[in-house]
C-alpha positions in Angstrom: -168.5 -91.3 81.7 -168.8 -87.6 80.1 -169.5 -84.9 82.7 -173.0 -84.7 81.5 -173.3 -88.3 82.0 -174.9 -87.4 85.6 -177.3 -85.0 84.5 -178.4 -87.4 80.8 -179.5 -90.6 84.3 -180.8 -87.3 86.3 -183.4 -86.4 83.3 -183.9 -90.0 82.5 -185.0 -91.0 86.0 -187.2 -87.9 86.3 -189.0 -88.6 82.7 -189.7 -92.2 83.5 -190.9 -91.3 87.3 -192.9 -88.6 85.6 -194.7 -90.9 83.4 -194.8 -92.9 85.5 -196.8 -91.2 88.2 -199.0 -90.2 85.0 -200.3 -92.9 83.7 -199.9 -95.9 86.8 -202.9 -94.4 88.3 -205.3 -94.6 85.4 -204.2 -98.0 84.8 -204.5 -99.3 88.3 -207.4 -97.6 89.4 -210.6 -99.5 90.1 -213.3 -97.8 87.4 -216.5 -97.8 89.2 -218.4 -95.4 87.4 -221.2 -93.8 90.3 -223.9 -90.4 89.4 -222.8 -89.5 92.7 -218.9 -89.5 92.0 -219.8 -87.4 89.3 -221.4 -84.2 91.2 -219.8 -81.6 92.4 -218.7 -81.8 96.0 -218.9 -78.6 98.0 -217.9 -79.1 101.3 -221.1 -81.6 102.1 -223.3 -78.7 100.6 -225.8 -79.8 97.5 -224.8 -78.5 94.5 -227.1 -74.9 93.4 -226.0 -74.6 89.6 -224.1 -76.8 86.9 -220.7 -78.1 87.7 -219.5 -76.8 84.1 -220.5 -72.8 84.5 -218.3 -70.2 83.8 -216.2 -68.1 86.4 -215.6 -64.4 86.4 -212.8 -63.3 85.8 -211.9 -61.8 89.4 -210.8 -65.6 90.9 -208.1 -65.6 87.9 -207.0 -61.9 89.2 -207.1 -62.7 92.7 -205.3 -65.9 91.9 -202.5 -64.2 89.9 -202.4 -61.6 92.4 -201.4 -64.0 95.2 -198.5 -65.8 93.0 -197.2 -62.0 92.4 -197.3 -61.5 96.2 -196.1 -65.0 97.3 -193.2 -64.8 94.9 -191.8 -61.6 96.2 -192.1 -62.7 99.5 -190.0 -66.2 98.8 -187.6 -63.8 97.0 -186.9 -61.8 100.2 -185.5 -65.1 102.1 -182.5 -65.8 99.6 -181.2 -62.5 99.4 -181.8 -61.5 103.0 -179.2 -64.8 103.2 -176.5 -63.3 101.0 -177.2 -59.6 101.8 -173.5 -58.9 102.8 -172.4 -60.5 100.2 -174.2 -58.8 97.4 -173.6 -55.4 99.3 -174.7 -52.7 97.1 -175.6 -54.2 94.0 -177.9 -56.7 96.1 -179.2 -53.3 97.7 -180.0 -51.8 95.2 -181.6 -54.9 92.8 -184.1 -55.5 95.4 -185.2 -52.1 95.8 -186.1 -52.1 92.0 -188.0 -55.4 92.8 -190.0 -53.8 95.7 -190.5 -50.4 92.8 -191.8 -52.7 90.6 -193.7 -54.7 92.7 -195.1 -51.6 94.4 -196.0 -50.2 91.0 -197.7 -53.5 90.2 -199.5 -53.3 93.8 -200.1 -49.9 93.6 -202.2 -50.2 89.8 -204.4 -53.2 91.3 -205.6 -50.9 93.9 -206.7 -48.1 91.9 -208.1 -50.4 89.8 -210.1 -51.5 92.3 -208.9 -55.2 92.4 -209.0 -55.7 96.2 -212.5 -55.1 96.9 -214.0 -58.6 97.7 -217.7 -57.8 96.4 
């Protein structure tokens, strides 16, 4: 077996699970069509507009905002880990993260895109 041999079953294993997983649960699923599987469900509240309107563009914002925020804090964990390690060059990489990020943080809120109204 070639030393890539591992990784060729690795990616076929994955593939086939993947597909798999995608297209089982159309094939096996009972198909019931019901009006009231169709609405929108919005935490037991009746629905107030169409399901198919259009949302402003603040929930993608806010939503990007949070994977900027959420990746920079699962980025502290690894190198907190290795800090001796890395010694200076670790230093001084994730101070230009947290400049950058700062930056970043710094823009949205001039901007204004923390205000929730």
């Amino acid at each position: 077996m070639t030393p890539y041999g591992p990784v060729a079953i690795y990616l076929a294993v994955a593939l086939v699970a993947s597909l798999a997983f995608c297209i089982l649960p159309g094939l096996l699923a009972r198909k019931k069509p019901n009006p009231v599987k169709s609405e929108a469900y919005e935490c037991g509240v009746e629905p107030t507009s169409d399901v198919s309107g259009r949302f402003p563009v603040r929930f993608y914002l806010i939503a990007m905002l949070f994977v900027v925020f959420d990746v920079e804090a699962a980025s502290f964990y690894p190198w907190a880990v290795q800090m001796h390690a890395l010694k200076l060059f670790g230093l001084i990489e994730m101070v230009t993260f947290v400049v950058v990020l700062a930056i970043g943080y710094a823009y949205v809120w001039k901007r204004g895109g923390f205000q929730w109204r």
